[in-house]
C-alpha positions in Angstrom: -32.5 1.2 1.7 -32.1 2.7 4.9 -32.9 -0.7 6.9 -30.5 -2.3 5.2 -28.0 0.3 5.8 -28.9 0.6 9.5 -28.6 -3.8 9.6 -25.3 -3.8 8.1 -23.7 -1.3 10.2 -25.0 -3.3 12.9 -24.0 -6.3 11.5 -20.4 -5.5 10.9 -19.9 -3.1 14.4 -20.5 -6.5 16.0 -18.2 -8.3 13.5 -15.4 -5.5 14.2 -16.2 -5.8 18.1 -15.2 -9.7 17.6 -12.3 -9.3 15.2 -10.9 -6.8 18.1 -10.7 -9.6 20.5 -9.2 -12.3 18.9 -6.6 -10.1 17.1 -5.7 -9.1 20.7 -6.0 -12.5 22.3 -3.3 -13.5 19.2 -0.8 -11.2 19.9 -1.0 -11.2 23.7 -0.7 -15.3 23.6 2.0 -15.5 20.7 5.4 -16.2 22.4 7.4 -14.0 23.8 6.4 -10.9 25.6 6.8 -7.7 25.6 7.5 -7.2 29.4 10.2 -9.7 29.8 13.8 -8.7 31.1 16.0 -9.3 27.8 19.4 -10.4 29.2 21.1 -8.8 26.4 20.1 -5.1 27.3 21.8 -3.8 29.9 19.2 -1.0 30.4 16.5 -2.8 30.8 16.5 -3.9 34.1 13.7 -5.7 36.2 12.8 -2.0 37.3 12.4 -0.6 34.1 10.0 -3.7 33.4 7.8 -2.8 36.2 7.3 0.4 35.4 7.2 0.2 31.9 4.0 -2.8 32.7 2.3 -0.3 34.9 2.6 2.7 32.2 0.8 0.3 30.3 -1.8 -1.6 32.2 0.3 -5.3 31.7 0.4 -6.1 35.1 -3.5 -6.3 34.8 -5.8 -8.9 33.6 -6.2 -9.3 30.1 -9.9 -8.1 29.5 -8.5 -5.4 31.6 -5.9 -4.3 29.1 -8.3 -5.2 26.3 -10.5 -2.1 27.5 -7.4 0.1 28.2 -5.9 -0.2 25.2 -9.2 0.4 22.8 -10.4 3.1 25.4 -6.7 4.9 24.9 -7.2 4.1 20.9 -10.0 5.8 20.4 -9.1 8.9 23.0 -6.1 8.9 20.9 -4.1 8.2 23.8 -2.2 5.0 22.3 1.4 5.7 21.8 3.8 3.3 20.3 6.2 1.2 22.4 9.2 1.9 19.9 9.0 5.9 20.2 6.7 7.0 22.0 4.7 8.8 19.6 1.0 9.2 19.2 -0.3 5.7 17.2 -3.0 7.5 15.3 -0.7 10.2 14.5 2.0 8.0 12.8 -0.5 5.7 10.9 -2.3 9.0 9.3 0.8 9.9 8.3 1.8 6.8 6.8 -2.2 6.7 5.5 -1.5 9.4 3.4 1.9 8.2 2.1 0.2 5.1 1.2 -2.9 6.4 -0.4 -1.8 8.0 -3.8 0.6 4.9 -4.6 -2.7 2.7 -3.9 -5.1 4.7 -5.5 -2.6 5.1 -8.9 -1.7 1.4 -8.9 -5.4 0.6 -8.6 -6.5 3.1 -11.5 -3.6 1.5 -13.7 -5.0 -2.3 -12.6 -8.6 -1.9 -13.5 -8.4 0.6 -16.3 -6.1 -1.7 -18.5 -7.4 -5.1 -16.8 -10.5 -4.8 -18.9 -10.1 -3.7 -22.2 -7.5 -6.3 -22.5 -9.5 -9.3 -20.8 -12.6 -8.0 -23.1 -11.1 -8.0 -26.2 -9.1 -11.9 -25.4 -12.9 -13.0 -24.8 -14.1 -11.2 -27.8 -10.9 -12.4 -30.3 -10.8 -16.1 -28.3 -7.7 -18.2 -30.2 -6.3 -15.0 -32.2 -3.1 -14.0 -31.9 -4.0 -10.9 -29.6 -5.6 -13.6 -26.8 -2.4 -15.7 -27.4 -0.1 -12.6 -26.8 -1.9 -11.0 -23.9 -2.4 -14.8 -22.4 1.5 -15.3 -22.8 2.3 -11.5 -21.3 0.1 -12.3 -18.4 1.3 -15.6 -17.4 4.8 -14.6 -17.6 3.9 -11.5 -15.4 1.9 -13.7 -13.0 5.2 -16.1 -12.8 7.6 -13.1 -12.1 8.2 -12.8 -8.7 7.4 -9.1 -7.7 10.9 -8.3 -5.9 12.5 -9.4 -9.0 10.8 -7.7 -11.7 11.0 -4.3 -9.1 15.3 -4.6 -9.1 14.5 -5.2 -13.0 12.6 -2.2 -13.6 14.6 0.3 -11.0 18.4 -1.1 -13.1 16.6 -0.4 -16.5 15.7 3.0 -15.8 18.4 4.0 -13.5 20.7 2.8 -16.5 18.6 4.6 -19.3 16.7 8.1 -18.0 19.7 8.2 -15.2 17.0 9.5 -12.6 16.6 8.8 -8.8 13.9 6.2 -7.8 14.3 5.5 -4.2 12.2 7.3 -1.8 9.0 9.7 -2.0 11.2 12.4 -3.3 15.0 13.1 -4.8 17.3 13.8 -1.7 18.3 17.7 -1.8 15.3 19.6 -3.3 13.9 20.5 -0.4 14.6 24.3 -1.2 13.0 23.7 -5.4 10.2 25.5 -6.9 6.8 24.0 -6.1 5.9 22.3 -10.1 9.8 21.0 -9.6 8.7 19.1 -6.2 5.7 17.8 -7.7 6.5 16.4 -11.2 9.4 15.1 -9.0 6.9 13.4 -6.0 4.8 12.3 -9.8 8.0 10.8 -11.0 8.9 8.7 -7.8 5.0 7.6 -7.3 5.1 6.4 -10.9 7.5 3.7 -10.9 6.2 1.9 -7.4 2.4 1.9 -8.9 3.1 0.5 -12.2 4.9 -2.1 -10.4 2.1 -2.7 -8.4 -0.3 -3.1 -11.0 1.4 -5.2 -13.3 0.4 -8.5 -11.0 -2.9 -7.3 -10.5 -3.5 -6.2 -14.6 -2.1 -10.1 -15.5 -4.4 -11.6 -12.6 -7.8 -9.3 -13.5 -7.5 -9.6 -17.2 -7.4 -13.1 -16.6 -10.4 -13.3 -15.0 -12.6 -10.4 -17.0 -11.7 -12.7 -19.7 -12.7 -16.2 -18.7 -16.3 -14.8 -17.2 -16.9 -12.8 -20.6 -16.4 -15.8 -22.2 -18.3 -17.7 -20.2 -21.7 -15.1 -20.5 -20.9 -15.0 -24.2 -22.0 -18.5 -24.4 -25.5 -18.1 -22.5 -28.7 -18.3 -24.5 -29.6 -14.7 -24.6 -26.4 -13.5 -26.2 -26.7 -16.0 -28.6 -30.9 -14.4 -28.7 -29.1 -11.0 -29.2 -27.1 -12.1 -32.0 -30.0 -13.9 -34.1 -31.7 -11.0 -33.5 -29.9 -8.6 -35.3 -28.1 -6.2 -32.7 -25.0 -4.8 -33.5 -21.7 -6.6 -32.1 -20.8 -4.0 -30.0 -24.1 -3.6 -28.7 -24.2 -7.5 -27.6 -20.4 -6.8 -26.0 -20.5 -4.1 -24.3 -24.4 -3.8 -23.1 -25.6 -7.1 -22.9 -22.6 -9.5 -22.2 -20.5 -6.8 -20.0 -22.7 -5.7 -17.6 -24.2 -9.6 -16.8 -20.2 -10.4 -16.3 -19.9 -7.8 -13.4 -20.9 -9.1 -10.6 -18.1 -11.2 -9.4 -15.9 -7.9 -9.8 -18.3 -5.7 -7.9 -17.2 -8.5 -4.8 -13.9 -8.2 -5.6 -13.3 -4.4 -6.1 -15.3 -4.4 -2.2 -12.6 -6.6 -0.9 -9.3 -4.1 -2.9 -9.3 -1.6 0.0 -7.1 -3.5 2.6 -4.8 -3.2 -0.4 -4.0 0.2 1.8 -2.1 -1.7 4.0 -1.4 -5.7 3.0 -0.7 -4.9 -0.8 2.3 -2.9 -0.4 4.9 -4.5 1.9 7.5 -5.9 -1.0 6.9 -2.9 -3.2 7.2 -0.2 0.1 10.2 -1.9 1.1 12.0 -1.9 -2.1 11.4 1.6 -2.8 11.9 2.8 0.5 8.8 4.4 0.6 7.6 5.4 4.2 3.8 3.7 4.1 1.5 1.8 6.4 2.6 -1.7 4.6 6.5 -1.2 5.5 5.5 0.6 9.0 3.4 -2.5 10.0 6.3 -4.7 9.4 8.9 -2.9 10.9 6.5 -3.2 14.0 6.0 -6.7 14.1 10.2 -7.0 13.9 10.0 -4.8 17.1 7.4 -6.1 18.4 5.8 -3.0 18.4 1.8 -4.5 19.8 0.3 -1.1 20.3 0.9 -0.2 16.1 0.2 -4.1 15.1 -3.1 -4.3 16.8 -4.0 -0.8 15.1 -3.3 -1.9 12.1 -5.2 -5.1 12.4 -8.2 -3.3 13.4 -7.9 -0.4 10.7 -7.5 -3.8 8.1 -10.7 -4.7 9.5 -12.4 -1.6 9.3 -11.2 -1.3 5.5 -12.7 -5.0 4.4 -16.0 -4.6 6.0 -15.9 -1.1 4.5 -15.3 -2.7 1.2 -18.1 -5.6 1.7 -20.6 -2.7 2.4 -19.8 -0.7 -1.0 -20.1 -4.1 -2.6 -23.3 -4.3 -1.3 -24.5 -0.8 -2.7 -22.9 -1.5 -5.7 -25.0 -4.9 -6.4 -28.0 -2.6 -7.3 -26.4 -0.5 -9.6 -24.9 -3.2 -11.8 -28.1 -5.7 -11.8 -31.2 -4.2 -10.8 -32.6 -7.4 -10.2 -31.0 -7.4 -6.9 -33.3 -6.3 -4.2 -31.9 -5.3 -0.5 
């Protein structure tokens, strides 16, 4: 166990050290740059460019800024082009903004995604597989910005309750239970919007790779045999169908920062998803190669807890 743990750290350490330079080598060779003199600013003038290129080491070579910039990243020295403010600083902030509207949504997506894939496997043709197959299509068809303005008119129009935002504007001075069933209330409506695609999408899948381990030889062993149906389902059948969704709950953690762009944007919600693109619009390189290298960080941080999580589900699996 502990070889393995020490290889794979090794392993993805080097993987990160070569996702950091061609993320880098990307945005440093896409067009445009962030030194030029923009004709359309007065104030920035071909003296404001020179010293804004030596503030940040771009009037070096580029292997030269490489080693600046992730030397000042990890001193936490990085500051963002747009403000001026510390890069680690705003993207723990947003980090935490981000992380109970991930971690809810998620909860929602894989509590529901199985009982109602298991039960379409286990009822295959009946008129609960029809329904939930129908429901998860049409979800899976409706795009995501659409079925957000959808839900936020339908309960504006009905409960007559703010939606927008972390919080409802002017209750700063509220009891604290007020201020929390109120943050509840505005995380609520963002996660169940987020996990609606993913519930249609996973149940899909839970259902088809049931099916398909429902139809090996031992289950059909475990039926002649006597053993109760729920004891075939749930014990024997269930557990050989996890494996492909202990891979894909390794790889759910960039979710953090990829996942939440439409939704964060629609509900004006201040996370790392809606910072990161308001960066790339300003062409803000310090924050986009942060959060390039924090994405990485996540998936190979997901790809090792898949790992661990192979021996629990089949013990058959040896490191």
């Amino acid at each position: 166990m502990l070889s393995f743990i020490g290889r794979s750290i090794v392993q993805k350490t080097i993987t990160l050290f070569f996702v950091s330079i061609v993320s880098f080598l990307i945005i440093h060779l896409a067009p445009g740059k962030p030194s030029q003199v923009d004709p359309l600013n007065p104030k920035f003038t071909p003296e404001v460019v020179e010293r804004f290129q030596k503030e940040f080491h771009l009037d070096k070579p580029l292997y030269i800024q490489y080693i600046y910039f992730y030397h000042d990243l990890f001193t936490g020295k990085t500051v963002s082009w747009k403000d001026n403010q510390s890069v680690l600083k705003k993207i723990w902030e947003r980090f935490l903004n981000s992380l109970p509207l991930f971690v809810v949504g998620t909860l929602i997506t894989w509590t529901l995604s199985f009982p109602v894939g298991i039960r379409s496997a286990i009822f295959r043709g009946g008129i609960y597989d029809r329904s939930a197959t129908f429901l998860s299509y049409l979800l899976i068809s409706i795009p995501g910005f659409f079925f957000a303005y959808v839900l936020i008119i339908f309960v504006v129009t009905h409960f007559h309750v703010p939606v927008i935002g972390m919080e409802t504007f002017g209750i700063g001075d509220a009891p604290a239970t007020y201020l929390f069933m109120d943050r509840i209330w505005h995380l609520l409506l963002p996660s169940v919007l987020g996990a609606t695609g993913g519930i249609a999408v996973l149940s899909r899948y839970v259902r088809s790779q049931m099916l398909e381990v429902e139809g090996q030889d031992y289950i059909r062993t475990a039926r002649a045999k006597g053993l109760p149906p729920e004891q075939v389902h749930y014990k024997h059948a269930l557990r050989n169908a996890l494996l492909p969704f202990v891979t894909m709950f390794g790889l759910i953690l960039p979710g953090l920062i990829g996942g939440s762009v439409i939704i964060e944007s629609i509900f004006s919600w201040p996370g790392m998803g809606r910072m990161a693109y308001e960066a790339i619009l300003a062409r803000d390189y310090p924050i986009i190669l942060t959060v390039n290298f924090v994405s990485a960080v996540l998936v190979l941080a997901g790809t090792f807890i898949s790992d661990l999580l192979y021996l629990v589900v089949d013990p058959r699996i040896r490191l």
